[in-house]
C-alpha positions as CSV (number, residue, x, y, z in Angstrom):
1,X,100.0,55.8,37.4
2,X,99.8,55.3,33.4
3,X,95.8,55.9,33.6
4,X,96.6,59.4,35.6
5,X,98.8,60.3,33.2
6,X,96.2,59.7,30.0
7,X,93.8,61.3,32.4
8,X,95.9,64.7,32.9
9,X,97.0,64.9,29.4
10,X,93.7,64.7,28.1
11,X,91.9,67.3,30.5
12,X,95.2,68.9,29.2
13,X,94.2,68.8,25.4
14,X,90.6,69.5,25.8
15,X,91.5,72.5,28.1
16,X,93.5,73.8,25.1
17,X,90.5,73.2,22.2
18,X,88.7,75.4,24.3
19,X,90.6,77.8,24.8
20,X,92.0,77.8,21.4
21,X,88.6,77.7,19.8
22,X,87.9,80.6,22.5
23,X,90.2,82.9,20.8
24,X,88.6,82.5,17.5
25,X,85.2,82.8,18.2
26,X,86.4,86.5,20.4
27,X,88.2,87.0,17.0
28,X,84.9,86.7,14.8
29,X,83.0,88.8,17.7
30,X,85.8,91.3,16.7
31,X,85.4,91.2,13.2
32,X,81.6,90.5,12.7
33,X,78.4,91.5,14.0
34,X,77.9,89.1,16.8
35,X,75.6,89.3,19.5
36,X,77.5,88.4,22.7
37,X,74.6,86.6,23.8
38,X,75.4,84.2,20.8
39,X,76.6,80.8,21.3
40,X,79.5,78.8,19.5
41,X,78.5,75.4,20.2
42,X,81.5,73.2,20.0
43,X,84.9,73.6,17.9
44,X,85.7,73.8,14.5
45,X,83.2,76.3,13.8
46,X,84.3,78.9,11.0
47,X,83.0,82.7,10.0
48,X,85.0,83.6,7.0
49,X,84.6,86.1,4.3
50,X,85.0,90.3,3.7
51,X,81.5,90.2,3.4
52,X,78.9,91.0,6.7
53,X,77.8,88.1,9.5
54,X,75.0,89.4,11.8
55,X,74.0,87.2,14.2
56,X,71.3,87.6,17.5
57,X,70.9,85.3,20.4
58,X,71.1,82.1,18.7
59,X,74.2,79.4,18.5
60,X,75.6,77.2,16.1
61,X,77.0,73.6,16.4
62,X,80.5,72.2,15.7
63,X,82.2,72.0,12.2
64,X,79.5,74.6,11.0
65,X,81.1,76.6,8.6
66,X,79.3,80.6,7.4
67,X,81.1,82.1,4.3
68,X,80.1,85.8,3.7
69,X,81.8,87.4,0.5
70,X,82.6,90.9,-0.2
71,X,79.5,93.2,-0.5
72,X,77.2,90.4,1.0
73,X,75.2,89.9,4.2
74,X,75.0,86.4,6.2
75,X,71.8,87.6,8.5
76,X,70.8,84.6,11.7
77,X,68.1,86.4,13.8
78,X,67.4,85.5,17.9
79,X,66.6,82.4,19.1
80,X,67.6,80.2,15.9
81,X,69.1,77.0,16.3
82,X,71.4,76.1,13.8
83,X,73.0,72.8,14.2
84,X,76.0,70.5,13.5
85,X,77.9,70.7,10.0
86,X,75.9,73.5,8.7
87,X,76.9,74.8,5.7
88,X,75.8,78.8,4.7
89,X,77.5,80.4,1.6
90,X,76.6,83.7,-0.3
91,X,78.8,82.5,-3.5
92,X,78.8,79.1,-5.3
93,X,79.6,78.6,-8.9
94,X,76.4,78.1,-11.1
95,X,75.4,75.0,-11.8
96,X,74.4,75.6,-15.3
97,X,78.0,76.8,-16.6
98,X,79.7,74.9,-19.1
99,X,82.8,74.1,-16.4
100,X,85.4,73.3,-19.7
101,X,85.4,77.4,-20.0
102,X,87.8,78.8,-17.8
103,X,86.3,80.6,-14.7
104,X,82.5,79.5,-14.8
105,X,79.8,82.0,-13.7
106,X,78.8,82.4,-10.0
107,X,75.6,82.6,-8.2
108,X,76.0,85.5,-4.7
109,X,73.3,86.5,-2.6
110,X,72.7,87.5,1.1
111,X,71.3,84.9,3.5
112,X,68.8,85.4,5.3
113,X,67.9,83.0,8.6
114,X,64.8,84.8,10.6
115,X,64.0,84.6,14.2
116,X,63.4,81.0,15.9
117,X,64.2,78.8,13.1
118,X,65.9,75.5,13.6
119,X,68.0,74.2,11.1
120,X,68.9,70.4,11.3
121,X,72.5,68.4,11.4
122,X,74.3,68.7,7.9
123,X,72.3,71.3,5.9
124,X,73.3,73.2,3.1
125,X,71.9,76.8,2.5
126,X,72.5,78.4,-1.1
127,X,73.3,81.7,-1.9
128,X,70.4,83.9,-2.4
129,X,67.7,82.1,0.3
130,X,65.9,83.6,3.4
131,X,64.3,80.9,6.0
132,X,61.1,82.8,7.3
133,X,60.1,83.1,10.8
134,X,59.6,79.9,12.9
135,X,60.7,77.5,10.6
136,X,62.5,74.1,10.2
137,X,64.6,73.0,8.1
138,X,65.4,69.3,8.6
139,X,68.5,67.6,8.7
140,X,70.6,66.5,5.4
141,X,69.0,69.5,3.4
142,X,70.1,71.2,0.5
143,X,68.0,74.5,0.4
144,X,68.0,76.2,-2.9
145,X,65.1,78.5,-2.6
146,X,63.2,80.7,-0.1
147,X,61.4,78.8,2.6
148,X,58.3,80.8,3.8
149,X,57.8,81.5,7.4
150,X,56.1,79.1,9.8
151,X,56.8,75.6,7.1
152,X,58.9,72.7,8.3
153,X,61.0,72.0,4.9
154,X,63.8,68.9,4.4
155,X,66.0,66.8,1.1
156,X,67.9,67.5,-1.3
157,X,66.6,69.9,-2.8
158,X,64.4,71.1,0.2
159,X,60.6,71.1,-0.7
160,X,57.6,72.0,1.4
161,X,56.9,68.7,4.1
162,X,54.1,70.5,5.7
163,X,53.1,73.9,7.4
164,X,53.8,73.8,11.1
165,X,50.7,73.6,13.4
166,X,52.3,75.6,16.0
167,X,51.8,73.2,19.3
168,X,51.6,75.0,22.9
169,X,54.9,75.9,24.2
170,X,53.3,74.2,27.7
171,X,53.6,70.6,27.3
172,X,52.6,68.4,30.6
């Protein structure tokens, strides 16, 4: 009887999550550009920001967070893949200020993620980059600058690995 008990209480709690979670994600539909065809991939995910999220038919994975500030543009095309703990601002303070004086400077920019890229568990996309077309961005990355379309890019910072050899999508 005790195991039942766990058992319905649990089915309970995860029933909640999702429909908690539910809620939000229809709330950032509401308040955002998102393509209903778009997939929120787990819980904890967060939009935030007065700025603009567009998104196509893509998803993203739990505990991602996208921040879009006032008078900038968070941009995912279709079929992107955007993992786990994924981390996308369009403001950061700049790493060069002298931090002892007051407010530092900040860095702002749109973000740009075009059509079919995938971007690994745990990555961390600056202010001011665009991902081209087709391309990866492996996991644990910290991308500071443009990554051109159809190159597989990864670490911290994220630098060129190789260009993609584009395999046949018919594997047998």
């Amino acid at each position: 009887m005790k195991l039942y008990i766990l058992n319905l209480l649990s089915s309970f709690l995860l029933l909640f999550r999702r429909v908690g979670w539910g809620i939000t994600y229809a709330v950032y539909r509401n308040k955002y550009a998102i393509d209903r065809r778009f997939r929120f991939n787990g819980a904890f995910i967060q939009f935030y920001g007065n700025g603009r999220i567009e998104a196509g038919d893509s998803y993203i994975g739990e505990l991602s967070t996208i921040q879009a500030v006032a008078g900038a543009v968070v941009k995912i095309g279709d079929g992107c893949r955007i993992s786990h703990n994924v981390r996308i601002y369009t403001q950061s303070a700049d790493a060069d200020a002298d931090f002892s004086q007051g407010n530092p400077p900040e860095r702002r920019g749109n973000v740009v993620i075009c059509n079919y890229c995938w971007i690994g568990a745990n990555v961390f996309i600056n202010p001011g980059v665009t991902i081209g077309a087709n391309s990866v961005v492996g996991a644990n990355s910290v991308v500071t600058k443009d990554v051109p379309a159809g190159e597989i890019w990864g670490g911290v910072p994220a630098k060129l690995i190789r260009k993609k050899t584009m395999a046949s999508a018919s594997v047998a």
